[in-house]
DRENKEKE-636438 format. One line per field, with one value per residue: x, y negated, z of N, C-alpha, C in turn. Coordinates in nm, 4 decimals. Atoms other than C-alpha are relative to their C-alpha. Example, Ala and Ser with C-alpha at 12.3 -4.5 7.8 and 13.67 -1.06 7.14 Angstrom:
2
n.px: [0.0890_-0.0820]
n.py: [0.1190_0.1190]
n.pz: [0.0000_-0.0060]
ca.px: [1.2300_1.3670]
ca.py: [0.4500_0.1060]
ca.pz: [0.7800_0.7140]
c.px: [0.0900_-0.0770]
c.py: [-0.1200_-0.1090]
c.pz: [0.0000_0.0730]
END
This chain:
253
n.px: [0.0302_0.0149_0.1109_-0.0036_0.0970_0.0363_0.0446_-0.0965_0.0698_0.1238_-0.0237_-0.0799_0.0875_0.0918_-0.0544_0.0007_0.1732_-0.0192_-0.0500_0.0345_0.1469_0.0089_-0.1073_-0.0473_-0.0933_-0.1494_-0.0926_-0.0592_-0.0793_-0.0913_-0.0849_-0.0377_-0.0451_0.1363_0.1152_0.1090_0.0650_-0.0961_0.0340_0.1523_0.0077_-0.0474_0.0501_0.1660_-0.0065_-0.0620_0.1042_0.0412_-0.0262_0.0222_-0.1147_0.0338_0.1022_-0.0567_0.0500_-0.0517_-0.1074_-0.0978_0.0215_-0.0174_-0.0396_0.1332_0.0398_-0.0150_0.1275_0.0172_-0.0394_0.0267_-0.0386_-0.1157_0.0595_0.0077_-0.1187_-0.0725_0.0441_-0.0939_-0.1362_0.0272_0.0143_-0.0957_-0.0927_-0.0146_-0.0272_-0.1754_-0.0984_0.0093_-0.1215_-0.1389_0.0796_-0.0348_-0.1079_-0.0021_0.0376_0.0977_0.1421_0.1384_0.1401_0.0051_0.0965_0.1198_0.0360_-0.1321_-0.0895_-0.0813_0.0092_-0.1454_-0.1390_-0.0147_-0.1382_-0.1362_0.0166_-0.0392_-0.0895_0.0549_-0.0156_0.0485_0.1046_0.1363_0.0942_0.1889_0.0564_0.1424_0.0344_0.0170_-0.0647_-0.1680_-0.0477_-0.0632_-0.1125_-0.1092_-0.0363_-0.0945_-0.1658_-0.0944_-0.0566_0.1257_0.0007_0.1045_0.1435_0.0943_0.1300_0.0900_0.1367_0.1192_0.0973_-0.0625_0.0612_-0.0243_-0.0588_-0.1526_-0.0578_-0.0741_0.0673_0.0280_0.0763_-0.0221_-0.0804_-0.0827_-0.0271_-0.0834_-0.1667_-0.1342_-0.0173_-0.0659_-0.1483_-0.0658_-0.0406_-0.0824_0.0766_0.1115_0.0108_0.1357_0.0347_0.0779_0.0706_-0.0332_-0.0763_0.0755_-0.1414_0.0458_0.0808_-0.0846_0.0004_0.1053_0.0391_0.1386_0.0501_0.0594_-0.0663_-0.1125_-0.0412_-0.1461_-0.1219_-0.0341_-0.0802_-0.1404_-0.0750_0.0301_-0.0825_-0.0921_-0.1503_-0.0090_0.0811_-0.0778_0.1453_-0.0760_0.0863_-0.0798_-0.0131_0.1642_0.0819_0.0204_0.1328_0.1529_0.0648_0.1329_0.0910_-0.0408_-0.1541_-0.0642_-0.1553_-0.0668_-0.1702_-0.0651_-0.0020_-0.0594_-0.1143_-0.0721_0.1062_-0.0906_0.0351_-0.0787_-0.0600_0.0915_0.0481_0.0397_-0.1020_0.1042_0.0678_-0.1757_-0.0302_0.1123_-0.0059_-0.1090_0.0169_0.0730_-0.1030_-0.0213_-0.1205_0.0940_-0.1261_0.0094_-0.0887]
n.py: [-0.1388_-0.0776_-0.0368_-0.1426_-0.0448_0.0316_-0.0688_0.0338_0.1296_-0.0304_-0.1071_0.1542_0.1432_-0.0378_0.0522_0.1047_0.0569_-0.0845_0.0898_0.1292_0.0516_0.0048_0.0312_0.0643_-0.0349_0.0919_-0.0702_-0.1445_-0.0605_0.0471_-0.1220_-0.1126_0.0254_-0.0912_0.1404_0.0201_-0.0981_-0.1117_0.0453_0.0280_-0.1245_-0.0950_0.0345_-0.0401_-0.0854_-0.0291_-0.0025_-0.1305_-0.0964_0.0333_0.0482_0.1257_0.0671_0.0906_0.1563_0.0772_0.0693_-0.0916_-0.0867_0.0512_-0.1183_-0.1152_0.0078_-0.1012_-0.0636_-0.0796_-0.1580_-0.1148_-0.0878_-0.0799_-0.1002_0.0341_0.0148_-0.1210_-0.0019_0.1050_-0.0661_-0.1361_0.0123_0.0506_-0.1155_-0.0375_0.0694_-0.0108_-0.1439_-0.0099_0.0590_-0.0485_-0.0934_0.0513_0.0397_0.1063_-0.0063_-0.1047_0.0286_-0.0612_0.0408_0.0271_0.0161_0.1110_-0.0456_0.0664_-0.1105_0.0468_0.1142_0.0115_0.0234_0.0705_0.0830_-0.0301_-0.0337_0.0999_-0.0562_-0.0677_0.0841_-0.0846_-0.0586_0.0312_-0.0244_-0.0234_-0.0502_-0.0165_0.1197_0.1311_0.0462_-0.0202_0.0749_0.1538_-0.0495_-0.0696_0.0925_0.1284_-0.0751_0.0860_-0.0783_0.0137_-0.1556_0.0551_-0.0392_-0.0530_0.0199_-0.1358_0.0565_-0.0799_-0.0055_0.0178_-0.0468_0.0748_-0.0695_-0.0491_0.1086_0.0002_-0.0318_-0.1540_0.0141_-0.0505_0.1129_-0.0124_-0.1499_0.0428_0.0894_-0.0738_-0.0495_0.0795_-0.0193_-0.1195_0.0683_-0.0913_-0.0021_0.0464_-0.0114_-0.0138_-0.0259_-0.0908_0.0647_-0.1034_-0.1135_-0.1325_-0.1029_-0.0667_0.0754_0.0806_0.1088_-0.0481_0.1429_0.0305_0.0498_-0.1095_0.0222_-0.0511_-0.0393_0.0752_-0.0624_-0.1278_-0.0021_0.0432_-0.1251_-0.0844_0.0914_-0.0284_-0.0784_-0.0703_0.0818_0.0472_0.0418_0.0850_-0.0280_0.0477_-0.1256_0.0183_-0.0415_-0.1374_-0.1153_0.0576_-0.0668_0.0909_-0.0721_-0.0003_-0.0183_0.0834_-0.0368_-0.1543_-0.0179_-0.0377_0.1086_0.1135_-0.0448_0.0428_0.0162_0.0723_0.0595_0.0208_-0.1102_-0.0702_-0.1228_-0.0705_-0.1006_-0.1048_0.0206_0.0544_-0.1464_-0.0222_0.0963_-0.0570_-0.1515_0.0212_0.0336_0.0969_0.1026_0.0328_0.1101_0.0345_0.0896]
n.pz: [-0.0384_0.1391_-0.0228_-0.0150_0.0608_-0.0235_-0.1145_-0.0991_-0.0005_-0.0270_-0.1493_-0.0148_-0.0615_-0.1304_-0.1291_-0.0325_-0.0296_-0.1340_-0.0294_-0.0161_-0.0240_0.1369_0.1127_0.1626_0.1274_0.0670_-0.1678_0.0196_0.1179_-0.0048_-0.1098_0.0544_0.0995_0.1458_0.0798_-0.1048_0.0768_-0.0229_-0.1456_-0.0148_0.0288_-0.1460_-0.1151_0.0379_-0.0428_-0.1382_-0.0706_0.0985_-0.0463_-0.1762_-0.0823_-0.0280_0.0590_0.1260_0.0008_0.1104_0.0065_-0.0809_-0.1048_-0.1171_-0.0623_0.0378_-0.1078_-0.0441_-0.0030_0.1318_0.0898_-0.0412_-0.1166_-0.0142_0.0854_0.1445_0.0365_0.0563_0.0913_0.1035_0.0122_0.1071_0.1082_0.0611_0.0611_0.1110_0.1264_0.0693_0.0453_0.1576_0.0871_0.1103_0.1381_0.1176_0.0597_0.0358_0.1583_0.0052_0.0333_-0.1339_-0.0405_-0.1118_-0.0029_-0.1448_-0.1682_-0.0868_-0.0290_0.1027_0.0760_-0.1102_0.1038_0.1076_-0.0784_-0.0055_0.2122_-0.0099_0.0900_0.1219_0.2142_0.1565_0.0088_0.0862_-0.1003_0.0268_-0.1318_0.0111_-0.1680_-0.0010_-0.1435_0.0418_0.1008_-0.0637_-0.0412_0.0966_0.1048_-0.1333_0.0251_0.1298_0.1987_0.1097_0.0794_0.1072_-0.0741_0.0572_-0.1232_0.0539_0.0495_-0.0608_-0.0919_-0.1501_-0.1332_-0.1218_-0.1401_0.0068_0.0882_0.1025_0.1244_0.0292_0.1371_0.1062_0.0487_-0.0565_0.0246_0.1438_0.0403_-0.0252_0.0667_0.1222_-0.0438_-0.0180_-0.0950_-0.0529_-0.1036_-0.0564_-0.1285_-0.0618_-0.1177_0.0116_-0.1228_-0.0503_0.0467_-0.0400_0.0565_0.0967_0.1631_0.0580_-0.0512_-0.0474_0.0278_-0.0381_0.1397_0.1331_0.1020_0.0129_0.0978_0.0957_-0.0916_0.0742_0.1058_-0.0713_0.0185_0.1074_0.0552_-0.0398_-0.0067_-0.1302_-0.0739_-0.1698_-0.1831_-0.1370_-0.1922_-0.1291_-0.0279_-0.0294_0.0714_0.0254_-0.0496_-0.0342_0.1555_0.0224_0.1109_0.1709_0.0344_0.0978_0.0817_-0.0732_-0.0284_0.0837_0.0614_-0.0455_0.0090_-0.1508_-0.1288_-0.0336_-0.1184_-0.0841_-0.0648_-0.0440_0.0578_-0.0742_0.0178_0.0464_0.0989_0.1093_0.0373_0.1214_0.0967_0.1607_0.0667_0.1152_0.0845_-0.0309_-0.0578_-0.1205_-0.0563_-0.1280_-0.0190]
ca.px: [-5.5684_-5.5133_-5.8501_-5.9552_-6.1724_-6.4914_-6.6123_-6.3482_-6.4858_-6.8133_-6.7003_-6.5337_-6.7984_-7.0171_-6.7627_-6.7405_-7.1106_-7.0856_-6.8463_-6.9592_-7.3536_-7.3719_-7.1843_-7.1502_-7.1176_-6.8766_-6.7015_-6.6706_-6.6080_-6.2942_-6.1834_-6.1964_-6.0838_-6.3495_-6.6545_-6.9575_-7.1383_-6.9186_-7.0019_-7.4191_-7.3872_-7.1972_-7.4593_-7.7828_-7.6213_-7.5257_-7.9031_-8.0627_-7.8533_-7.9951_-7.6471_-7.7527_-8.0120_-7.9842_-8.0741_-8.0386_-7.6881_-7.5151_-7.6222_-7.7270_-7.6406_-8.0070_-8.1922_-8.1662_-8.5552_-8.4816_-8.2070_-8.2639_-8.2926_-8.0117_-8.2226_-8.2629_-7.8927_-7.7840_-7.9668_-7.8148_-7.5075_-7.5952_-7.7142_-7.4005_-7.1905_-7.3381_-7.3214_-6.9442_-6.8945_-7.1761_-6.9523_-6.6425_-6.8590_-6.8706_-6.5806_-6.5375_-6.7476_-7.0024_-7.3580_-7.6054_-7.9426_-8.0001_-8.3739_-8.6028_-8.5593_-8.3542_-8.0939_-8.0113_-8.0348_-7.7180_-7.4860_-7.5280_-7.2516_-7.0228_-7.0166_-6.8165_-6.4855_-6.6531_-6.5384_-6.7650_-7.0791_-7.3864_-7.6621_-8.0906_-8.2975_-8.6998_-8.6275_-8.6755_-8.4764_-8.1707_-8.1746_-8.1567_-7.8846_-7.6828_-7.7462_-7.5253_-7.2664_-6.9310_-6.8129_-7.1635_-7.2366_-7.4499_-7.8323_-8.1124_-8.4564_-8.7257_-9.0030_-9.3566_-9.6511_-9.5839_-9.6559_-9.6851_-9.6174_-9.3071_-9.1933_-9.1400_-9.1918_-9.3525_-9.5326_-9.5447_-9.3659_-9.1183_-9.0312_-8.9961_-8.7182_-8.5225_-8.5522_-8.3835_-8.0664_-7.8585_-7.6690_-7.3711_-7.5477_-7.8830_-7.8776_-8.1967_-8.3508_-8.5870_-8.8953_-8.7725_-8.5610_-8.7888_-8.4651_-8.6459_-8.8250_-8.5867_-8.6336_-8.9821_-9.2157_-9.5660_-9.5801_-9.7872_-9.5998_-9.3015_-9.2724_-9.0214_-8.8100_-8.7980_-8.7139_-8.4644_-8.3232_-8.3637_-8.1680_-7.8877_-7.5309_-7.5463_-7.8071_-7.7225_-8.0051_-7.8603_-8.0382_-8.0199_-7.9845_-8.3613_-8.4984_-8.3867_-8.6540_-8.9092_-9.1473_-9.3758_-9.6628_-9.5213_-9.2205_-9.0037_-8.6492_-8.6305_-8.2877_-8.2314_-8.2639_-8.0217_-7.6419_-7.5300_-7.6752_-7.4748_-7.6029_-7.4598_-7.2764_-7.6122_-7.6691_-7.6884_-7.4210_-7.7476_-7.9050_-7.5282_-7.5194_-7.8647_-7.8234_-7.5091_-7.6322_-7.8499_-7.5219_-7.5420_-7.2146_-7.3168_-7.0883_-7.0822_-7.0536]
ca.py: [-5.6490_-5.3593_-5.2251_-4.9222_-4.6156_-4.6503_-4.3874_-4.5806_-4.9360_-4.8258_-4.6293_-4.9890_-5.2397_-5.0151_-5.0705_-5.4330_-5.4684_-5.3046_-5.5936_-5.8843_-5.8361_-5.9612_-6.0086_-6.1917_-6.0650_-6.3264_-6.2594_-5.8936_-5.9225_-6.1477_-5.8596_-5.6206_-5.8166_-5.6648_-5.8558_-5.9389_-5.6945_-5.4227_-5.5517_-5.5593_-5.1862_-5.0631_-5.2737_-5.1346_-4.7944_-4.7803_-4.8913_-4.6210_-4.4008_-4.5859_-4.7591_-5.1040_-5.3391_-5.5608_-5.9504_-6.2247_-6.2830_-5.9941_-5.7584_-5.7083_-5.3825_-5.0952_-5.2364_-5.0073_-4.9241_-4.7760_-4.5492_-4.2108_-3.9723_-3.7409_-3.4723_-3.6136_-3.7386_-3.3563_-3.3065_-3.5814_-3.4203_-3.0675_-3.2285_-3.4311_-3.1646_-2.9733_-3.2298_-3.2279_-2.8628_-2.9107_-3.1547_-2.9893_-2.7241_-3.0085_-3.1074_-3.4244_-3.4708_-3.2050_-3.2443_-3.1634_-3.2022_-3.3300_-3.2572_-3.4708_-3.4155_-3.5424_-3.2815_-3.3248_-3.6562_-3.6708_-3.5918_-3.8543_-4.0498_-3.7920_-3.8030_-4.1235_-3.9696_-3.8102_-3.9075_-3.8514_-3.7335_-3.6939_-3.6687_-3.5692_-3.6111_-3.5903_-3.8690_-4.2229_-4.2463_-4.0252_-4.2133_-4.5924_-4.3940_-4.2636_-4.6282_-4.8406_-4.5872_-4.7707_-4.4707_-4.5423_-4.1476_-4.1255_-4.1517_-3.9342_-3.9448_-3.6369_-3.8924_-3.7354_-3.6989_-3.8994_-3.6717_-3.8465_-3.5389_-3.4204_-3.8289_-3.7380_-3.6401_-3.3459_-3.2225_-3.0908_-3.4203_-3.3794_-2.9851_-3.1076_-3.3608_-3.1096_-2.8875_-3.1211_-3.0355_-2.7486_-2.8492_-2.7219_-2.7286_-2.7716_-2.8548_-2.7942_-2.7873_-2.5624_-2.5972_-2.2474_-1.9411_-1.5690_-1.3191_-1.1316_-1.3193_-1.6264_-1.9940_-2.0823_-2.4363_-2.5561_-2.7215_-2.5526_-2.7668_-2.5225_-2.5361_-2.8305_-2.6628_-2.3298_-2.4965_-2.6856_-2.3424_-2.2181_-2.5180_-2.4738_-2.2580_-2.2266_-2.3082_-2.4560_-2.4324_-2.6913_-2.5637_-2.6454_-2.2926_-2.3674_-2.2879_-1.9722_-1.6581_-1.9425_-1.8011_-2.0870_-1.9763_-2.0514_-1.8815_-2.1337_-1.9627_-1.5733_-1.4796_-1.3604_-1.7282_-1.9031_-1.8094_-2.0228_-2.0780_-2.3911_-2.4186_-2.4816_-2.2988_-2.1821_-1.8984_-1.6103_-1.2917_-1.0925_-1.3446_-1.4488_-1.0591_-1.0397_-1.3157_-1.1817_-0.8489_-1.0298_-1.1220_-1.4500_-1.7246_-1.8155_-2.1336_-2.2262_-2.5695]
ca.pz: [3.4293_3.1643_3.0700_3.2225_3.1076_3.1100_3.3777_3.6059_3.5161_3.6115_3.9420_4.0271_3.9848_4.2122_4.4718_4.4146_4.4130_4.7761_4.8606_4.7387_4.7158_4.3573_4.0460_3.7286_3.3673_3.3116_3.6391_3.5157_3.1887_3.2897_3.5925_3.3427_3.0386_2.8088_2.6398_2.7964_2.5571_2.7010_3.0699_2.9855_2.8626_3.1940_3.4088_3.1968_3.2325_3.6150_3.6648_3.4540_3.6962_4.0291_4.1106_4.1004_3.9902_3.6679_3.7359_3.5014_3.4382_3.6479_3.9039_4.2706_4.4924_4.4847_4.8492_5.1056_5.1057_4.7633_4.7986_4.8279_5.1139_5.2016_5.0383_4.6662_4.7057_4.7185_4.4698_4.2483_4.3269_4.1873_3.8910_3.8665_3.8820_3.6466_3.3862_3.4175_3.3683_3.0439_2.9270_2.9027_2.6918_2.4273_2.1568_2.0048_1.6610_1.7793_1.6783_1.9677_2.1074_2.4254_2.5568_2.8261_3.1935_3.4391_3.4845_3.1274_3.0990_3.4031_3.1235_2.9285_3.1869_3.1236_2.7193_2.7568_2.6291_2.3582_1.9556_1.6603_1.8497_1.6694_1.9149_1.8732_2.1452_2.1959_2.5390_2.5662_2.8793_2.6983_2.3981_2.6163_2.8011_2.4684_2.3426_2.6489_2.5786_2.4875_2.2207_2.0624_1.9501_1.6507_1.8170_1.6230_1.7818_1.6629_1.6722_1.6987_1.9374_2.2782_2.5997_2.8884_3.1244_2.9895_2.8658_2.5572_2.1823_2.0810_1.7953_1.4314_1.3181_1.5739_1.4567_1.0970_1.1502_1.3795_1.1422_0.8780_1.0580_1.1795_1.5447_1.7348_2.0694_2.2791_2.6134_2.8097_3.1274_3.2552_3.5790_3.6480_3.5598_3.5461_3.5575_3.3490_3.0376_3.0425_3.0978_3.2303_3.2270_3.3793_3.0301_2.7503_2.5042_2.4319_2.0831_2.0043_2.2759_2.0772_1.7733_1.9349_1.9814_1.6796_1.5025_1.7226_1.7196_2.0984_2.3658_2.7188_3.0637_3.2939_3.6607_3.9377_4.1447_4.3166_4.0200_3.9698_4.0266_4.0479_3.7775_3.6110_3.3920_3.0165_2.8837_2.6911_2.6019_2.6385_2.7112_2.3793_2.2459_2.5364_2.5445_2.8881_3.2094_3.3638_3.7646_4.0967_4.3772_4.5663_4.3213_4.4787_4.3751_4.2782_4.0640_3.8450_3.7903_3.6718_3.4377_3.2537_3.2503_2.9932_2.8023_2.9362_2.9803_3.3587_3.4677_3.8181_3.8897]
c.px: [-0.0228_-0.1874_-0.0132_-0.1251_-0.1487_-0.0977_0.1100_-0.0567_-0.1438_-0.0073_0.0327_-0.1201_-0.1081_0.0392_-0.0041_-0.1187_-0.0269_0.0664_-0.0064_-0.1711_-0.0603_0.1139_-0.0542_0.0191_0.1241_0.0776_0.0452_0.0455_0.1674_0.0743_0.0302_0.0431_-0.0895_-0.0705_-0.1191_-0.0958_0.0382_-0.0943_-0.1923_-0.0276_0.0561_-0.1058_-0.1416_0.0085_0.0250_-0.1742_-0.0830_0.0388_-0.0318_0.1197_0.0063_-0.1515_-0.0021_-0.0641_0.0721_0.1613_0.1080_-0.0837_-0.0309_-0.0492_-0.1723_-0.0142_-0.0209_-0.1017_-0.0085_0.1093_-0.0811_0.0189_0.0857_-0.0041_0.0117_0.1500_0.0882_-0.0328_0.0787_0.1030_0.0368_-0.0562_0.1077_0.1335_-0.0149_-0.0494_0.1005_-0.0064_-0.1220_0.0735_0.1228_-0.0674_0.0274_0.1575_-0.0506_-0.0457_-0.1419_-0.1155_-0.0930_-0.1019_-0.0005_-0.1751_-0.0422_0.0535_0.1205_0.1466_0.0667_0.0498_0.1231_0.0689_0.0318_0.1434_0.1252_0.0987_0.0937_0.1687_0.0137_0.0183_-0.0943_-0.1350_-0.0552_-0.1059_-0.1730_-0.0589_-0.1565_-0.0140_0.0342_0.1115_0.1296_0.0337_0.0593_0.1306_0.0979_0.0349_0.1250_0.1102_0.1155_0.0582_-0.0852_0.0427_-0.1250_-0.1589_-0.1096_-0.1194_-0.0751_-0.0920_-0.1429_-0.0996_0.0666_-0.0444_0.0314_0.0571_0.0830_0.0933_0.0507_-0.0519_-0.0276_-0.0503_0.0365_0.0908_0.1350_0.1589_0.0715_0.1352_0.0633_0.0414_0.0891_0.1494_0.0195_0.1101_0.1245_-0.0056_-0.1181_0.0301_-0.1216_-0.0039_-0.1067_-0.1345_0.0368_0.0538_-0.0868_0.1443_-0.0352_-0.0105_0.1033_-0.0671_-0.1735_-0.0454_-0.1380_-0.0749_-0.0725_0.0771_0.1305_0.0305_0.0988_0.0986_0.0539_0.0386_0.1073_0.1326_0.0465_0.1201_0.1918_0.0896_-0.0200_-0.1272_0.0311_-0.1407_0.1023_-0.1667_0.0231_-0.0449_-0.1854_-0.0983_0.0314_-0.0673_-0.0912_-0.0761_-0.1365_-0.1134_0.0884_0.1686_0.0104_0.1148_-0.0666_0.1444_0.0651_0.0649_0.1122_0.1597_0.0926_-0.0927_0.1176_-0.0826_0.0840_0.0708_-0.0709_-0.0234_0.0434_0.0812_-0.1174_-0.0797_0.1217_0.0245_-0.1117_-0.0380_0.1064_-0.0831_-0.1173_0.1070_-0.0257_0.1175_-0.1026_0.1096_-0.0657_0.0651_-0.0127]
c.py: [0.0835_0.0403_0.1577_0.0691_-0.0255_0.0559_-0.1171_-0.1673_0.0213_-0.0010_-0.1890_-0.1203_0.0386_-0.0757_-0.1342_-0.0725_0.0114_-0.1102_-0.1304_-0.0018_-0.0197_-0.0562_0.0012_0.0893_-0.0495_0.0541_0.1582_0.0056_-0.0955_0.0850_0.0488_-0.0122_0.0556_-0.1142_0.0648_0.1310_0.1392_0.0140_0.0707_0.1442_0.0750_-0.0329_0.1035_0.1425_0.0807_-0.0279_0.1104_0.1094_-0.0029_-0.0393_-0.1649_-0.0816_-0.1055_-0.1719_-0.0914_-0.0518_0.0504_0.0797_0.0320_0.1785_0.0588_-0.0826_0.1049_0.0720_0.0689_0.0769_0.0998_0.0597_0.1044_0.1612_0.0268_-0.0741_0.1116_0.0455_-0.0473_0.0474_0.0906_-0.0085_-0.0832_0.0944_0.0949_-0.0746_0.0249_0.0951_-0.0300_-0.0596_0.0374_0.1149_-0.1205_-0.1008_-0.1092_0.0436_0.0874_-0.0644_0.1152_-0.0372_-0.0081_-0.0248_-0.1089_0.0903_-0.0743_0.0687_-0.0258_-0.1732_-0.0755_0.0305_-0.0532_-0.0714_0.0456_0.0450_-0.0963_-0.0095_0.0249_-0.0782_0.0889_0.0620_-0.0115_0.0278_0.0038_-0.0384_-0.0445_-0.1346_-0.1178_-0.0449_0.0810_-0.1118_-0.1679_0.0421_0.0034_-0.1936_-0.1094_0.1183_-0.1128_0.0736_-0.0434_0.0969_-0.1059_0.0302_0.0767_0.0000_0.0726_-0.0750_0.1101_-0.0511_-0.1052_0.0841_-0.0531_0.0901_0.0536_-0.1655_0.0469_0.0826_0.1158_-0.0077_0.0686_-0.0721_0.0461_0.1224_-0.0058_-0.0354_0.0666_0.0921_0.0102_0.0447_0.1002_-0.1137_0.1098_0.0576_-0.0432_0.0242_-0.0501_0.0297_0.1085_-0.0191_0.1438_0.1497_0.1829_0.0719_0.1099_-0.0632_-0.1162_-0.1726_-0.0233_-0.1238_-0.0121_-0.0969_0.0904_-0.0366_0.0449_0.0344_-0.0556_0.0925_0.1212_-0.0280_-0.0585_0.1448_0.0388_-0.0721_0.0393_0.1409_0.0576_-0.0533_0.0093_0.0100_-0.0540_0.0111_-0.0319_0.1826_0.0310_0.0445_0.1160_0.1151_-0.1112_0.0239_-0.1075_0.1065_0.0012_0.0365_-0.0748_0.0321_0.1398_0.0065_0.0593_-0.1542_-0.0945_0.1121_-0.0473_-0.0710_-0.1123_-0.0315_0.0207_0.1010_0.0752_0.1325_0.0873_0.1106_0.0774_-0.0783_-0.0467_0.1664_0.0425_-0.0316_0.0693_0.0760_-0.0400_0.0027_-0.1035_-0.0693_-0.0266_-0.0839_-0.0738_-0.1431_-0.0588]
c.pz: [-0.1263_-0.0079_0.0300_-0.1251_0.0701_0.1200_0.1373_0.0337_0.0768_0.1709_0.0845_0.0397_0.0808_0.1456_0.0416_0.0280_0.1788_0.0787_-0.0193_-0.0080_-0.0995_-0.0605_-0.1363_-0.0529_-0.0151_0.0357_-0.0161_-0.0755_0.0565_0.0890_-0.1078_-0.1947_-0.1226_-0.0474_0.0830_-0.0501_0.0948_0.1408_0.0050_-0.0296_0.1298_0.1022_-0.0717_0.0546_0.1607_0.0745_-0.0505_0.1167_0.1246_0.0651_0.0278_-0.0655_-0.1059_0.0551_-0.1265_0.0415_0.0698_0.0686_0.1324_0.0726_0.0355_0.1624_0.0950_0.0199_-0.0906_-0.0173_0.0537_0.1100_-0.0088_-0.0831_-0.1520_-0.0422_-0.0084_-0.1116_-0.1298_0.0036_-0.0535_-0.1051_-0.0743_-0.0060_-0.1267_-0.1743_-0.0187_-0.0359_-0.1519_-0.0639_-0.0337_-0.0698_-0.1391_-0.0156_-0.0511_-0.1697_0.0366_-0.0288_0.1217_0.0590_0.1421_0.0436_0.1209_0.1327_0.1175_0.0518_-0.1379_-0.0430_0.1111_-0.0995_-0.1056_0.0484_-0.0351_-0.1417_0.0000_-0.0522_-0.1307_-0.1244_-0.0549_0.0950_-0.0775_0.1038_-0.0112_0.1461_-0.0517_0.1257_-0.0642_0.0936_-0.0763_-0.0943_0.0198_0.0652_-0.0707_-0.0385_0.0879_0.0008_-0.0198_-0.1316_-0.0312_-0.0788_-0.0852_0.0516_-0.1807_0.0867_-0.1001_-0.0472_0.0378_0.0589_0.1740_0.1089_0.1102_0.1193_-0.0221_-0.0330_-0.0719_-0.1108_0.0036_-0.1208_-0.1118_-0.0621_0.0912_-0.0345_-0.1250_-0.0002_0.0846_-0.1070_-0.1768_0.0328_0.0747_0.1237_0.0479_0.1666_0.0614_0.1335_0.0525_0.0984_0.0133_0.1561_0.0378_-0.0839_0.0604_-0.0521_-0.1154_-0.1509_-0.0265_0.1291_0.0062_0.0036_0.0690_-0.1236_-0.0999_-0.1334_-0.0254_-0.1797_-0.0810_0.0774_-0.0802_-0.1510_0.0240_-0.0022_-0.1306_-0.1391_0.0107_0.0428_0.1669_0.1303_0.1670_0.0987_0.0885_0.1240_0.0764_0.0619_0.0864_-0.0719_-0.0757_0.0901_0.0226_-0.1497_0.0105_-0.1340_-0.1622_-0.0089_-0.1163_-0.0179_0.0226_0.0129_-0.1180_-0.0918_0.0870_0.0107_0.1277_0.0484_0.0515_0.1977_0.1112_0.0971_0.1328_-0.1005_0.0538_-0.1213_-0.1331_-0.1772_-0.1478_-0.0609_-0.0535_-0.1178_-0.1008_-0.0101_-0.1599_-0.1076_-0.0136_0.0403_0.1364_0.0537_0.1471_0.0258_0.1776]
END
């Protein structure tokens, strides 16, 4: 069997998990002619994303008490869409920051094409993500303060070492979009986020459309600091027309 790509390999041993119940490394790496290495990076990453469960020595299909409800699987869907459309935003080679949250941390799957990244992040959970890649982009990690209620670095340390480098994108999430002031947080810690900005050529808000007009206490972008809005096909005529009028990119995925 030729080898496929690796979004396709992936898509694949879901199905076969579905059909036989469990499965072998071996047993995969020999379907799919690859190396076991290859195999242990598609299984780490497919559980990371909630598509199966890792056991010693292969794999065994998520129990049905643990998927999700029909609710948090639309969900997953409007955050997997708009990964794809951030992803075709980035070129091959680019240097970009990828912050904490779960919305961003959906387009790590779809990087998987991608030559020559260079990649930052402040997450624990992106950076195990970036690392079961098969391109293997170049990982950077900020380092820092740990915060437990955002998972992830913060800090004066943190600020420094972005600051060591100059990026060609930031993609960020947000706990809510004020049409007015910008991107919006229940965090007080907004200051790696704004240098994050500050580093970077262009800056990305991956939303989901829910969280636009929900106004949290702390402003963390203004709209002078973000350049594209990437959320789904709930947005609302009124609020996609309020947003440019900032001189905002506004991509509908």
């Amino acid at each position: 069997m030729s080898k496929r790509n690796t979004q396709q390999r992936r898509h694949t041993i879901v199905k076969l998990l579905e059909q036989e119940g469990k499965l072998s490394v071996d047993y995969l790496a020999q379907r799919f002619e690859t190396s076991e290495v290859t195999i242990r990076k598609d299984l780490t990453a497919l559980e990371q994303n909630g598509l199966l469960l890792r056991q010693y020595g292969g794999a065994i299909p998520i129990p049905k008490e643990l998927l999700p409800d029909n609710e948090n699987a639309n969900i997953s869907e409007a955050k997997h869409n708009i990964a794809i459309a951030a992803a075709t935003c980035i070129r091959d080679h680019n240097r970009i920051i990828i912050d904490s949250g779960t919305t961003t941390a959906s387009l790590i799957e779809q990087l998987v094409a991608k030559k020559g990244l260079i990649v930052m992040t402040n997450s624990l959970q992106v950076a195990n993500s970036l690392n079961s890649l098969e391109n293997e982009p170049t990982l950077l990690m900020t380092g820092g303060t740990w915060d437990p209620h955002s998972e992830s670095f913060q800090g004066q340390v943190a600020e420094q070492v972005l600051r060591s480098y100059d990026f060609d994108q930031l993609f960020i999430g947000a706990d809510g979009i004020d049409l007015e002031r910008g991107s919006t947080t229940f965090n007080e810690l907004v200051g790696l986020s704004r240098v994050m900005a500050e580093v970077s050529r262009e800056v990305v808000i991956m939303v989901e459309s829910d969280k636009i007009s929900r106004k949290m206490p702390n402003l963390e972008l203004s709209w002078e600091n973000i350049n594209t809005l990437i959320t789904d096909t709930a947005i609302t005529a009124i609020q996609k027309a309020t947003i440019e009028a900032k001189n905002i990119k506004v991509i509908i995925a």
